[in-house]
C-alpha positions, 0 to 999 in steps of 0.5 A: 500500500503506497504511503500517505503522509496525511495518512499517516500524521492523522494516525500519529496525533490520533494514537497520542492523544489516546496516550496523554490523557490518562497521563494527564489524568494521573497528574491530577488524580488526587487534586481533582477528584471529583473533576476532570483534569480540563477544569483546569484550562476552564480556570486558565481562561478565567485568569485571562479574561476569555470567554468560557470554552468546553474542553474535551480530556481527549482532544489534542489539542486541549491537552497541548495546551496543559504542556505549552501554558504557565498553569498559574501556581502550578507553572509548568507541571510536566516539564523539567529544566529543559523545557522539554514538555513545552517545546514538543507541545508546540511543535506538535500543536503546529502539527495538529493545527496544519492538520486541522486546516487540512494542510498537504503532508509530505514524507519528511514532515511525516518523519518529524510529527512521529518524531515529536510524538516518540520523544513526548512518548519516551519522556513520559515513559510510556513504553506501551505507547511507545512501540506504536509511535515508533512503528508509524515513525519508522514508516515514515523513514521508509517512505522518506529513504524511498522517496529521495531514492537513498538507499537504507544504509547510508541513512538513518534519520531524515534531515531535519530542518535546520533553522537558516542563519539568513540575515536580511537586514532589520525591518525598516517600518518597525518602531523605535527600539527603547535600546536608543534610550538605553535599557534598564540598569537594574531589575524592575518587576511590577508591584505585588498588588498588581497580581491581587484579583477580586476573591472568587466563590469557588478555590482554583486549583491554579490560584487566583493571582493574575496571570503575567506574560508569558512570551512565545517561545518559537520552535523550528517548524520548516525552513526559508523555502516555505517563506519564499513560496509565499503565496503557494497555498501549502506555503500560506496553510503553514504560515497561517497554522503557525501564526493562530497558535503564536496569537493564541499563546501571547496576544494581543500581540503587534504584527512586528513581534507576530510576523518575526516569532513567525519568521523564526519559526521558519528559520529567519531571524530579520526581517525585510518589510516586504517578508513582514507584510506577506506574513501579516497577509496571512495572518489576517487571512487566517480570520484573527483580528488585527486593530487600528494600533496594529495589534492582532487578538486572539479568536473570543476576545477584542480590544472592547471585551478584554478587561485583563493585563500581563505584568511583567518585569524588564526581565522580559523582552516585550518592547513597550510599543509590542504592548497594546494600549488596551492592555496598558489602559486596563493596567491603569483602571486597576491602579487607579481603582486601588488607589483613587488618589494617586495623581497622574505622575504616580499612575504613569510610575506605577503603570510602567513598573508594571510593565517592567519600566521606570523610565519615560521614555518617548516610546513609553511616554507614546503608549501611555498616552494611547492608553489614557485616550482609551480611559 
């Protein structure tokens, strides 16, 4: 029977969700007893002010997100030092997603899913899982070897896509760096207060302290080549895949920090704003909101509806321009709700510690601005 690479990653993804989810399960037997673990998401997305969702304990997609999301208190509880857990669960999510959108396979983007899949699998130490991935993963090897017509033996493993050191110079259309100001000397983290929520009727088994940002962090998912095919529809399909799940995890999120973690992605470190653009194209294309200010927001919520904000310390690389003034406003309605008297100097002081920041810097000042026009 000829080998189907569509096929074959369906059969992948569909044989480790059954794995993960007594896994996971097991993580949460004794905190949860009378729940399903996918309570837990359900109080993630109260944390963050998104609308409710219905979770499913063996879809997926819903089980990558325990591995690739800070679970509040919990942090990262399957993941270790390495960030290991974290990094397949976004790669295979990139996977998942292309499959989703029906995206085309080809033998060595096969390879790689099953490869992701063997590796999760051998963490978690799941040896009666195991023997499955690694038959499709073998399959594939084969259909791979066949395909480029290498005989067995001179290989072991495919290729795999190596990110491109490709530099193609800086993106003249992004904002000003705040690095011409020069950075913070020292640590500035928000204050305590800032992650103090109203108390809630029912306890959370991931606390009820607001969330802080948490940035994306890329994974190799392809190479320049699907960059250059743009706008092939296989090109557009990954780009889009990769992109949705970028805005998931970190927005609202500016197009510049979208399309560079998405040029990262596929290997390319700068950007021209010619390459920007294309990503941004499909970026919109793919149906995510992109506002007046440039900001692209997640599917269920908008720059009307979110109430929330991501403290964060200086520690974080997120430029105050990637940081949208809805975002900075609702971090000023808090502040000021707590401290009624405090004057307009003193809100800007503490608004931009909570964003890691002492200095008004002309970037900081602009933002600020644009903030307060939303108050």
């Amino acid at each position: 029977m000829r080998f189907n690479p569509k096929l074959s990653v369906s059969a992948g993804l569909d044989h480790l969700a059954d794995r993960l989810d007594p896994i996971i399960a097991a993580r949460f037997a004794a905190d949860l007893p009378d729940h399903p673990w996918t309570v837990v998401l359900t109080q993630l997305d109260q944390l963050a002010g998104r609308p409710p969702k219905l979770y499913s304990a063996t879809d997926l997609q819903t089980q990558l997100k325990m591995f690739t999301r800070r679970l509040g208190k919990l942090g990262y509880p399957f993941d270790d030092n390495r960030q290991t857990v974290g990094t397949l669960g976004r790669e295979l999510t990139i996977v998942r997603n292309a499959r989703a959108h029906g995206d085309p396979f080809t033998c060595l983007d096969a390879w790689r899913a099953h490869d992701y899949c063997v590796r999760l699998l051998e963490y978690f130490g799941d040896k009666q899982g195991l023997e499955r991935a690694n038959e499709l993963r073998q399959e594939a090897l084969v259909a791979y070897v066949e395909e480029q017509g290498i005989a067995p033996a001179e290989i072991s493993s495919p290729p795999t896509s190596i990110a491109s050191s490709e530099s193609e110079g800086l993106d003249s259309t992004n904002s000003l760096t705040e690095s011409r100001n020069g950075p913070e000397s020292e640590l500035v983290s928000p204050s305590p207060e800032v992650f103090i929520r109203e108390p809630v009727a029912q306890p959370s088994i991931i606390g009820n302290a607001r969330l802080s940002f948490q940035p994306w962090e890329p994974v190799p998912v392809g190479d320049i080549s699907v960059l250059d095919d743009l706008p092939k529809l296989a090109a557009k399909q990954k780009v889009r895949a990769v992109a949705v799940e970028i805005v998931e995890a970190e927005g609202p999120i500016h197009v510049d920090r979208l399309a560079q973690h998405v040029a990262a992605s596929f290997g390319v470190r700068k950007l021209y704003s010619n390459r920007a653009s294309k990503i941004v194209r499909q970026a919109r294309s793919a149906g995510l909101l992109i506002d007046d200010e440039k900001f692209v927001w997640p599917d269920g919520i908008t720059p009307e509806t979110w109430s929330e904000f991501r403290p964060n310390s200086n520690e974080v690389d997120r430029p105050i321009q990637h940081i949208s003034p809805t975002e900075i406003a609702n971090a000023m309605h808090f502040l000021k709700q707590h401290s009624p008297n405090m004057s307009y100097d003193e809100l800007d002081s503490s608004t931009l510690r909570t964003f890691g920041r002492t200095r008004r810097t002309k970037p900081c000042a602009i933002q600020l601005e644009k903030a307060k026009a939303l108050l």
